[in-house]
C-alpha positions as CSV (number, residue, x, y, z in Angstrom):
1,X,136.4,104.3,87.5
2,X,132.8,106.2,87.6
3,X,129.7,103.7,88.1
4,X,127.2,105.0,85.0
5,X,123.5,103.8,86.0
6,X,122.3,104.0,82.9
7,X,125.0,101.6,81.9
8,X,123.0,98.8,84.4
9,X,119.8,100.6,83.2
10,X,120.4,99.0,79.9
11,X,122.1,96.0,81.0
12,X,118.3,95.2,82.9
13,X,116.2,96.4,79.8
14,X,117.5,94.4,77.3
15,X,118.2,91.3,79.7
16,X,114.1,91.3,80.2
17,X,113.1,92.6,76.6
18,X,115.2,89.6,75.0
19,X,114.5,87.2,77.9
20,X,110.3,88.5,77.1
21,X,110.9,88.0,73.1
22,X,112.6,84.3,73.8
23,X,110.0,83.5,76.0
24,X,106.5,84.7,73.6
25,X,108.3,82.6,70.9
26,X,108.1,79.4,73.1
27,X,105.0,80.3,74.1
28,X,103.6,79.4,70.2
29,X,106.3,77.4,69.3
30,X,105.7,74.9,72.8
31,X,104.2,71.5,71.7
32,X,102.8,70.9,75.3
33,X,100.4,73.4,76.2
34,X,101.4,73.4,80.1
35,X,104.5,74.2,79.0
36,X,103.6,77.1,77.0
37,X,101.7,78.5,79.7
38,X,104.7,78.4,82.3
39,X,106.4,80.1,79.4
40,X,103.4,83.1,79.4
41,X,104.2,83.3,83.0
42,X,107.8,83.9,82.2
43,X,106.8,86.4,79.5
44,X,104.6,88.1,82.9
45,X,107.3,88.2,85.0
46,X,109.9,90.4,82.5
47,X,107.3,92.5,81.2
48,X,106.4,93.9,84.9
49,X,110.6,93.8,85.1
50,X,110.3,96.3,82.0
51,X,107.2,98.0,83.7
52,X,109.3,98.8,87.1
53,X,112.3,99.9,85.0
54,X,110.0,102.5,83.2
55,X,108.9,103.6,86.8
56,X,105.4,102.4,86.5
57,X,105.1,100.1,89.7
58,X,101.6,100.0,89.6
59,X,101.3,98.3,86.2
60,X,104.2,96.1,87.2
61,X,102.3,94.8,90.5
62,X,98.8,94.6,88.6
63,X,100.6,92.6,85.9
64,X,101.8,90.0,88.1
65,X,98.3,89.7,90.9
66,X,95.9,90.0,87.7
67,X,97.8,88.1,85.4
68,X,100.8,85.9,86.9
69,X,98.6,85.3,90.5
70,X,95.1,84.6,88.8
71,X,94.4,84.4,85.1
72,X,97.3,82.0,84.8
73,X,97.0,79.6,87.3
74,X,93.3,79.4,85.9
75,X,95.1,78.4,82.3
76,X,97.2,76.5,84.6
77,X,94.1,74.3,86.0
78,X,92.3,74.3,83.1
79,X,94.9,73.2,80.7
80,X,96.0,70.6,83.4
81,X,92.5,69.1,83.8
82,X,91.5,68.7,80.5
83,X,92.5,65.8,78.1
84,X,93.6,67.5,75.0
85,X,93.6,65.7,72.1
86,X,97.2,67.0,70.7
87,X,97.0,65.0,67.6
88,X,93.7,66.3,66.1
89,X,94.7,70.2,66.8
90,X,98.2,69.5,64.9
91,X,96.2,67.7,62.8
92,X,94.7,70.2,60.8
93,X,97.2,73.0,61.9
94,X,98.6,73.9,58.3
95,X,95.4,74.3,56.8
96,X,94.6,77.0,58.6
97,X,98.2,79.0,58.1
98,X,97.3,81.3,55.6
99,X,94.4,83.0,57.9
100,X,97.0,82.9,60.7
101,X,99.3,85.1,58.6
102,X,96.9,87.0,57.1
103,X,95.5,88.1,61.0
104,X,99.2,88.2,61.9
105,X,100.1,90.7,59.7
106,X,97.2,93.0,60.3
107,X,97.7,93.1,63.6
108,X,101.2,93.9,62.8
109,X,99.9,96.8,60.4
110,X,98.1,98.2,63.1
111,X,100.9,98.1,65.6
112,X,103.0,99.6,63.4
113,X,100.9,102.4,62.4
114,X,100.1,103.1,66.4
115,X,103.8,103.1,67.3
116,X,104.7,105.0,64.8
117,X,101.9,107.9,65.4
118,X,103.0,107.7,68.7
119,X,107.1,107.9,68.7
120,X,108.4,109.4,65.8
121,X,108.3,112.8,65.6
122,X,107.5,113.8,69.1
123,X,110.0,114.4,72.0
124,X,107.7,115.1,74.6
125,X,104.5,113.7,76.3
126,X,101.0,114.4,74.1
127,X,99.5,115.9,77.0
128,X,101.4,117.2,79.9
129,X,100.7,116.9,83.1
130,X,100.9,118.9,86.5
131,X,103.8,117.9,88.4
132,X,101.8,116.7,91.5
133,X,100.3,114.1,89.5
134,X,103.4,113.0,87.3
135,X,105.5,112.3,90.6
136,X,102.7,109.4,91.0
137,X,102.4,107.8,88.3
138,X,99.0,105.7,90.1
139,X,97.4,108.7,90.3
140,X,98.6,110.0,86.4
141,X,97.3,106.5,85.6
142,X,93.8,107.3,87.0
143,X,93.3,110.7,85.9
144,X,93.8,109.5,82.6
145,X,91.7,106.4,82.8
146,X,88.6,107.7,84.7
147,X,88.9,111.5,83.6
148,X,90.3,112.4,79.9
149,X,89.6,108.7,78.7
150,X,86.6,107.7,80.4
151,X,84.1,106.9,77.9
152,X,86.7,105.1,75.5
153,X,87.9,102.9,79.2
154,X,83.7,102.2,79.3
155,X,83.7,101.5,75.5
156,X,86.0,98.9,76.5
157,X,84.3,97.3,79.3
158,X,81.1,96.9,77.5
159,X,82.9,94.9,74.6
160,X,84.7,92.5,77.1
161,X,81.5,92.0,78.9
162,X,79.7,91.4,75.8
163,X,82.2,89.1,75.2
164,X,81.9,87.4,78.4
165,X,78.0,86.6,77.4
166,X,78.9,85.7,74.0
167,X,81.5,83.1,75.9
168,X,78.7,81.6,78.3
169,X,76.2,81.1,75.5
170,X,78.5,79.6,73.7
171,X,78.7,76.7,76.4
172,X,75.1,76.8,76.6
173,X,74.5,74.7,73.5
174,X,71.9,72.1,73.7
175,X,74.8,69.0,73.4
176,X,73.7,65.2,74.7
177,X,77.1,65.7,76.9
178,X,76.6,68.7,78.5
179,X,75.0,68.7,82.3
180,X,72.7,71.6,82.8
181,X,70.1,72.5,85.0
182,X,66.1,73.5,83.7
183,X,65.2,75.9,86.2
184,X,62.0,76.2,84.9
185,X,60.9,72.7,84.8
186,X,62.6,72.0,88.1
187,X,60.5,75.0,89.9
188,X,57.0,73.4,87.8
189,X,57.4,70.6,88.7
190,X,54.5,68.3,89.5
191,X,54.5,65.4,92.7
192,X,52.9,62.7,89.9
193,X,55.4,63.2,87.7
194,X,58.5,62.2,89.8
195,X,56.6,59.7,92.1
196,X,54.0,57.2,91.9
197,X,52.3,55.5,94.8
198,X,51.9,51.6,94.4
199,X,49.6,49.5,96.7
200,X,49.8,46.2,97.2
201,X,49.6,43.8,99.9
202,X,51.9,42.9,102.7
203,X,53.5,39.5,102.7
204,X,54.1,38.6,105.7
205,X,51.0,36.2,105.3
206,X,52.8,34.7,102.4
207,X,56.1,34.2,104.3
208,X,54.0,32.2,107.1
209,X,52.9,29.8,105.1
210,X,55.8,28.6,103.3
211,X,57.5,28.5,106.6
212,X,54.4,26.0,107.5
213,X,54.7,24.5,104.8
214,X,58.3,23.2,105.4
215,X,58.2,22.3,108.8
């Protein structure tokens, strides 16, 4: 009997694709939120199992110290920490289905549309490399992002940063409940206005006599 390794191959990819699919559906379908975001970690873990079965190691290890190691243990604390009010987001949960499917199935559309430009019809890679740089697929990686792709990979980082700002405004609201700092009145400020100087007289003259007065 002759061991075939793509046999085990696909035993391991479809273990973590359906083990990945199980685990995004709990991720939306979880009524506790902590729960859904162990799930996510789950959904992390198999997808860098599918990433290392593909050969890509570095996208495997980046998706579980960026993601699994950092971003999630942040949801993790934050989820945690917070007192979520799970009756008033369930609350008012149906009325917003039909924008949820509607965005849901655009960002189907576009999937579709990508995966489909991308796979069917072609049987070998868009834009082949030299052999060098295919037996490491960090370099590949690299050359693609910060060489043929460059300005589309700095497109990107602009719109994440701006969305970063837009995030921090956000918090920034002028709200009775919200503890923030005035730099500028804190830096002009005046001595008058946070103290005042009193005088008055001592009493220890006042203390004498009513201790005269009792004896």
């Amino acid at each position: 009997m002759t061991f075939d390794p793509s046999t085990l191959f696909a035993v391991f990819f479809y273990a973590f694709a359906g083990l990945l699919v199980f685990s995004a559906l709990r991720v939306v379908t979880a009524r506790n939120p902590v729960h859904a975001a162990l799930f996510l970690i789950l959904a992390f873990f198999c997808a860098s199992g599918l990433w290392i079965l593909l050969k890509a190691e570095f996208l495997s290890l980046a998706l579980i110290l960026v993601y699994v190691g950092a971003v999630m243990v942040l949801f993790l604390f934050v989820v945690m920490m917070l007192d979520l009010d799970l009756e008033h987001l369930r609350r008012d949960f149906k009325k917003y289905l039909p924008v949820a499917f509607l965005m849901g199935a655009v960002i189907v559309l576009e999937l579709s549309i990508v995966l489909i430009r991308s796979f069917v019809g072609t049987n070998a890679p868009v834009q082949q490399m030299p052999e060098d740089i295919m037996a490491n697929n960090t370099l590949a990686l690299g050359m693609l992002i910060f060489v043929d792709y460059v300005y589309a990979f700095e497109v990107a980082g602009v719109i994440l940063f701006v969305a970063i700002i837009a995030a921090v405004a956000l918090t920034l609201r002028n709200r009775k409940d919200s503890k923030s700092q005035n730099i500028h009145e804190q830096v002009n400020v005046n001595a008058a206005d946070r103290m005042r100087i009193v005088k008055m007289d001592s009493d220890m003259g006042a203390k004498q006599d009513s201790r005269g007065e009792k004896q």
